[in-house]
ZAKE-206388 format. One record per residue (C-alpha): x, y, z; residue number from 1. Coordinates in pm, whole numbers. Layout:
<sites>
<x=X | y=Y | z=Z | k=NUM>
...
</sites>
This chain:
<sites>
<x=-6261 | y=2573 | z=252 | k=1>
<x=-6400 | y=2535 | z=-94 | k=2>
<x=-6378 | y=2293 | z=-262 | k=3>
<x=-6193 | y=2394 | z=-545 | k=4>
<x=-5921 | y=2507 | z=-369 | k=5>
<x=-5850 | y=2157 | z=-225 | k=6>
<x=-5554 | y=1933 | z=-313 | k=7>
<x=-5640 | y=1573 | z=-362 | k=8>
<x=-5400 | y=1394 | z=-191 | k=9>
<x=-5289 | y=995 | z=-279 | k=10>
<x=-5256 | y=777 | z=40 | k=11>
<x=-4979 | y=514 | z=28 | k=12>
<x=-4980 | y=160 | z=200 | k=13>
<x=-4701 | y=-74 | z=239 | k=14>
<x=-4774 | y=-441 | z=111 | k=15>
<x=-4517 | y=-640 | z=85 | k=16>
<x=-4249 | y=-399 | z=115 | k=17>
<x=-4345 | y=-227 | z=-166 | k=18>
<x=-4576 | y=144 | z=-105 | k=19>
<x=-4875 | y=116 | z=-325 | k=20>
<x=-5125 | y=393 | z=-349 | k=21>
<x=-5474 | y=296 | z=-201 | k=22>
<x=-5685 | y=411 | z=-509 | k=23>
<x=-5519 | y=136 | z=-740 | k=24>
<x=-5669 | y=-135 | z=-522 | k=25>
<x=-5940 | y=-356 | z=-545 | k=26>
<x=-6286 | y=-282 | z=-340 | k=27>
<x=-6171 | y=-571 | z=-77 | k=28>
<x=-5814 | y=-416 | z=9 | k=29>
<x=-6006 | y=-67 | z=19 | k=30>
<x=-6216 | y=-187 | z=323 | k=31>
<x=-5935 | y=-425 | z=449 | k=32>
<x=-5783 | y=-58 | z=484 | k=33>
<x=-6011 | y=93 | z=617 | k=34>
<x=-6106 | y=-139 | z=889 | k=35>
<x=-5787 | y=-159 | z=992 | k=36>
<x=-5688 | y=14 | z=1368 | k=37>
<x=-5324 | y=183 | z=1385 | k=38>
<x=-5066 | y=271 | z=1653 | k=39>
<x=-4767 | y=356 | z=1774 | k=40>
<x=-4513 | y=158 | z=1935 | k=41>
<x=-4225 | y=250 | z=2120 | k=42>
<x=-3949 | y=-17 | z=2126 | k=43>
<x=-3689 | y=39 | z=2431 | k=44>
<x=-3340 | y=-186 | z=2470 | k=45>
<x=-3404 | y=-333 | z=2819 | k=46>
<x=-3047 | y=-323 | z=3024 | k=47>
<x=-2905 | y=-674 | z=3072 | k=48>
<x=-2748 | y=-695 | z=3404 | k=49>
<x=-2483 | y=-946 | z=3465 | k=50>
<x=-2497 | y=-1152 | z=3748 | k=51>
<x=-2164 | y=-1287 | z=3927 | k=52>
</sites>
């Protein structure tokens, strides 16, 4: 695709509990972000059994 006919697009972080966008930060925080590894985690509700 050329590019010209891209769409910049504005990545958001949470710090804090507030989104930020990445480009506002300082060089530091821009490789802290980049460094850093992601992943997904499923949390499941284990079944308590009761015992008598």
């Amino acid at each position: 695709m050329e590019k010209d006919k891209r769409t910049r697009c504005e990545i958001y972080s949470r710090v804090v509990g507030f989104l930020t966008p990445v480009s506002q930060w300082n060089k530091g925080k821009k490789e802290e972000f980049r460094d850093r590894r992601t992943f997904d985690r499923v949390l499941e509700k284990k079944a308590q059994v009761a015992v008598h």
